[in-house]
C-alpha positions in Angstrom: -134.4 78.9 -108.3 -135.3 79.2 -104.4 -133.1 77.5 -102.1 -134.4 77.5 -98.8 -131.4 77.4 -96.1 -128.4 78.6 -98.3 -126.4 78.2 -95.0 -127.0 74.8 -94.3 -124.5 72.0 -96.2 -127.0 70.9 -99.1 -128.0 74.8 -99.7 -124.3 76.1 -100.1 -123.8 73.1 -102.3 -126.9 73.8 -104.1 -126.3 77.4 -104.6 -123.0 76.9 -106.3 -124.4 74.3 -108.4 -127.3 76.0 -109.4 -124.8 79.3 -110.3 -122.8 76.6 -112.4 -126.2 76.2 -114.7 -126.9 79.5 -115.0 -129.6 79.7 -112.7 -130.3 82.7 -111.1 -130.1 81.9 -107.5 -132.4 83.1 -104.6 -132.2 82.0 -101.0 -133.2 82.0 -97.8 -130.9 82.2 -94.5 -131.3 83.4 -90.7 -128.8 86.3 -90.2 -126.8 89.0 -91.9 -123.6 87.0 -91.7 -124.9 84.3 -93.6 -126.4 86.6 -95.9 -123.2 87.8 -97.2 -121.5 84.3 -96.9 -124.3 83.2 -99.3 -123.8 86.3 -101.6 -119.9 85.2 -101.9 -121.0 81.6 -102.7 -122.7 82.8 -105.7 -126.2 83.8 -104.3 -127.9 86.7 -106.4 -130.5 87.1 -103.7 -130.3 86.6 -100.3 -133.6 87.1 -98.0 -133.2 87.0 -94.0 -136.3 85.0 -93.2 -136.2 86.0 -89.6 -136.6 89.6 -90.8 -138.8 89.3 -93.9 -141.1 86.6 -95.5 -139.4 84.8 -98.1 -142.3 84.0 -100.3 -143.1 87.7 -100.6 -139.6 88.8 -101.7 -139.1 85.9 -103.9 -142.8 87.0 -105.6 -141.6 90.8 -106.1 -137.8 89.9 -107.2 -139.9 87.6 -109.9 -142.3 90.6 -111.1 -145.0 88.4 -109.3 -144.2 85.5 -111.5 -142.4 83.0 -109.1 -139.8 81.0 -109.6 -139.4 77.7 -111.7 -137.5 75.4 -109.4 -138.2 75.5 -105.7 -135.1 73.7 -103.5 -136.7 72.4 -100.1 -135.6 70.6 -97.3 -136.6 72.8 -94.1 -140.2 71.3 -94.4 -143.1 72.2 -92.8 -141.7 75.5 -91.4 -141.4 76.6 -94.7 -143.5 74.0 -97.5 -146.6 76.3 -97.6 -144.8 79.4 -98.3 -142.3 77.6 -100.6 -145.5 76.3 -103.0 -146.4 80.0 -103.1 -143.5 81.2 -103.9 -143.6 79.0 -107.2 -144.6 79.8 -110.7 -147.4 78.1 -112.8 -146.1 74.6 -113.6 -142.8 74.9 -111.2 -141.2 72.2 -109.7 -140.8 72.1 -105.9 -137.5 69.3 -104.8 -137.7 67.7 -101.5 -135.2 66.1 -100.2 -135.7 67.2 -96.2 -137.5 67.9 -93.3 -135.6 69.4 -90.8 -138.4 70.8 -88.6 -140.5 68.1 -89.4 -142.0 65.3 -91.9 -145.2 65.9 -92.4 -146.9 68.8 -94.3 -150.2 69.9 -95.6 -150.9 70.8 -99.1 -153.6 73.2 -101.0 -154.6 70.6 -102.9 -156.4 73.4 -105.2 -153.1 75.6 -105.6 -151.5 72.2 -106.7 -153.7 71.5 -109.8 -154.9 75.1 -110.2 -151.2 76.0 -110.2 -150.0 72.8 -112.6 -147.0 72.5 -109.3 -145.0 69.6 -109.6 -143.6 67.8 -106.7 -140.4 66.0 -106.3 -139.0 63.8 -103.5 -135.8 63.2 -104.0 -133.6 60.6 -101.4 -129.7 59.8 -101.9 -128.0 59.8 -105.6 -126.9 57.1 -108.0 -122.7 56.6 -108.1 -123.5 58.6 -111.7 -124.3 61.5 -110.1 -121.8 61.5 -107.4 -119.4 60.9 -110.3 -121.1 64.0 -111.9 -120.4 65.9 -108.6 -117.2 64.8 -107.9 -116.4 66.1 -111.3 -117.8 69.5 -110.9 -115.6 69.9 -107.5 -112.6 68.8 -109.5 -112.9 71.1 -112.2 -113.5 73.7 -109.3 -116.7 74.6 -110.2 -118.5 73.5 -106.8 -116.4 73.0 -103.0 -117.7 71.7 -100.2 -118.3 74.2 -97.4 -116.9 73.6 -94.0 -117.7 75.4 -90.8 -115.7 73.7 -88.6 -113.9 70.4 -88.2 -113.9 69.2 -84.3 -113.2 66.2 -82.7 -115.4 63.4 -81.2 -114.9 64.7 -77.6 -116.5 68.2 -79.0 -119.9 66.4 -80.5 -122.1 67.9 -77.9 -120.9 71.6 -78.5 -121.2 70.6 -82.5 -124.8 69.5 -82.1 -125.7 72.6 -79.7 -124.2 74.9 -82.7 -126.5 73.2 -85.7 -129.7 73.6 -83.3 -129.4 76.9 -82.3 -128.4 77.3 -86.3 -125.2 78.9 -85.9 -123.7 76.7 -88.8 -122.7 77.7 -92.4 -121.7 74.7 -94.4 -120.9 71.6 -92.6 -119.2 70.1 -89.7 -116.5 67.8 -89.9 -116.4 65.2 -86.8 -113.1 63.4 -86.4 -111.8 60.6 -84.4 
């Protein structure tokens, strides 16, 4: 599996859950900090995007294959590369668009390619039951970058645009 921004809150989440399954996990983050962050969270391949392209790496760590399951919710800064870094009749998961919501797709590589696309918005109370599980039983953890109060909500926002997050940040009142 690819998960595109293994820093961000839904990536760390998604790397340790994909580890839980068995997957083996590649992802994508932005500096060499994160890099080994993501490698302690379970990642088995960790690709800088700002020093390398992703979809290249992913395609020689596969033996040119790609990978099954594609985990993305960057959007159009990545999409394009993402479908290319899929296998024949992989799935691609949406559930994103942090640098924007609309993106264009090679029709051709899609039905050539047998890709399947997946949008996927909120859960259902069974799988946050499912979830909630898993963190009991120890198996996933939320990861939190910082916790800060109200009065600190501009330096919080500056810090997530400038990407200088790893897990989430907790606001308090």
């Amino acid at each position: 599996v690819l998960i595109q921004a293994g820093g961000s809150g839904i990536g760390t989440a998604a790397i340790q859950l994909a580890k839980a399954v068995g997957a083996t996990v590649i992802t994508t983050v932005g500096s060499e900090d994160k890099a080994a962050k993501a490698k302690a969270l379970g990642a088995d391949h960790v690709i800088n995007y700002r020093e390398e392209r992703f979809e290249g790496v992913v395609r020689k760590i596969t033996r040119k294959e790609g990978v099954d399951v594609v985990f993305e919710h960057v959007g159009p800064d990545t999409f394009a590369q993402s479908m290319f870094a899929m296998k024949r009749g992989g799935v691609l998961v949406t559930c994103g668009s942090t640098t924007g919501v609309s993106v264009e797709i090679n029709l051709f590589q899609l039905y050539t390619r047998q890709l399947r696309l997946i949008g996927s918005f909120g859960c259902t109370l069974k799988n946050l039951s499912t979830v909630l599980e898993k963190m009991a039983a120890g198996i996933a953890h939320p990861v939190i970058d910082a916790v800060i109060g109200l009065q600190d909500i501009d330096a919080a926002l500056a810090r997530l645009e400038s990407r200088n997050v790893f897990g989430k940040i907790i606001v308090t009142l």
